[in-house]
N, C-alpha and C positions, 0 to 999 in steps of 0.2 A: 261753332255753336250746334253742331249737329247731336243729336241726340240728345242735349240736355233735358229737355222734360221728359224723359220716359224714366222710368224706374229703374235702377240697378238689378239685378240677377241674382236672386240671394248668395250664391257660389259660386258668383265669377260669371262669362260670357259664357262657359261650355255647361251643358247641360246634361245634370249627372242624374243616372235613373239607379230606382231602386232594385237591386240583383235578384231579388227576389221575385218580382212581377215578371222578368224574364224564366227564372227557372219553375212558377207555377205554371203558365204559358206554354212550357217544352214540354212538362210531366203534363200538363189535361191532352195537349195538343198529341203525345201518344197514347194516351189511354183512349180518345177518342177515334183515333186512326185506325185503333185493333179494333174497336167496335165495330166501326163501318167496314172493316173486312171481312169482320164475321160475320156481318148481316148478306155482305157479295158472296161470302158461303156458302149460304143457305141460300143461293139462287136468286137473291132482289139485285138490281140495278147500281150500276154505282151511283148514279147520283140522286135516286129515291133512298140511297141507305144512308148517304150523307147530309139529306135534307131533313130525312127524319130522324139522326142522330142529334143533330145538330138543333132541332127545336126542342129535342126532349131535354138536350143538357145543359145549353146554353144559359138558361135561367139559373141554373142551378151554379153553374160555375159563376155569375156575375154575382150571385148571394153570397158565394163563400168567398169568394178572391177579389171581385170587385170588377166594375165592368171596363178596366182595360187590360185586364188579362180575356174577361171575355170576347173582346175586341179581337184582339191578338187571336187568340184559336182559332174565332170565326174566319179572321182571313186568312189565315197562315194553313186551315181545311180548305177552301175554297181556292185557294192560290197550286195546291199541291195536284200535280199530275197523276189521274188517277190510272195511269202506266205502272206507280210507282209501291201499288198497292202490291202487300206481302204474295210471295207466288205460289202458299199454302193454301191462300184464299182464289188465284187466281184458277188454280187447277179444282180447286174444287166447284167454281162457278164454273168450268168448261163441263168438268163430269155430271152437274148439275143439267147442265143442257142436251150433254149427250142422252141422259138417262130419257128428259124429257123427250126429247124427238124420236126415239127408240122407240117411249110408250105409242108417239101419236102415228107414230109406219105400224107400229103392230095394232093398232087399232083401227085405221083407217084401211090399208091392205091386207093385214094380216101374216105378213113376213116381213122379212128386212132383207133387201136383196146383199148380195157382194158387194157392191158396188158402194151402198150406202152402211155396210159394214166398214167398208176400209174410209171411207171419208169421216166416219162418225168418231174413229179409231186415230184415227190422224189429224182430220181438224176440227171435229168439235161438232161439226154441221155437215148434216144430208146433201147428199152428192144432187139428187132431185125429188 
């Protein structure tokens, strides 16, 4: 007697999803990935770029698509390592930084020693 009162499955026990809510889901969820890269570009944070990619667009994809594709991006952004972000974007948020810490040594002392040449040169950040 088990299960009798519950309702049948329109299509059987296994539960078939529409192919399409997956493939809008994969296309916003790269259109929005390049976004927040290019905003890590332009020297913001990753996770201020993905915060505010993500409130700007989020509306917008639940109006056109429906909100479980909007569902699906928000976590499938959220879930995704942001290690994993393009290394177009990733070198230019280093040169971004270097540029900055360049301005604040030549503004603060007034040269840039050797020392914090070859660090800025190599990893991104001032030796001291």
């Amino acid at each position: 007697m088990k299960g009798e009162h519950m309702a049948k499955a329109p299509f059987g026990p296994i539960y078939y999803e529409d192919p399409s809510i997956a493939r809008c889901a994969a296309l916003e969820y790269d259109r929005l990935w390049e976004a927040i890269a290019a905003r890590v570009a332009k020297g913001q944070s990753f996770y201020r770029a993905r915060e505010i990619v993500l409130a700007e667009e989020l509306p917008d994809i639940s109006r056109a698509f429906g909100d479980e594709v909007a569902k699906r991006v928000s976590k499938a952004i959220q879930h995704t390592d942001p290690e994993t972000i393009p290394k177009w974007a990733k070198q230019a948020a280093k040169d971004h930084l270097r540029r900055t810490c360049e301005a604040h040594l030549m503004k603060t002392r007034g040269k840039i020693s050797w020392i914090n040449r070859l660090s800025l040169k190599f990893g991104g950040i001032p030796f001291w």
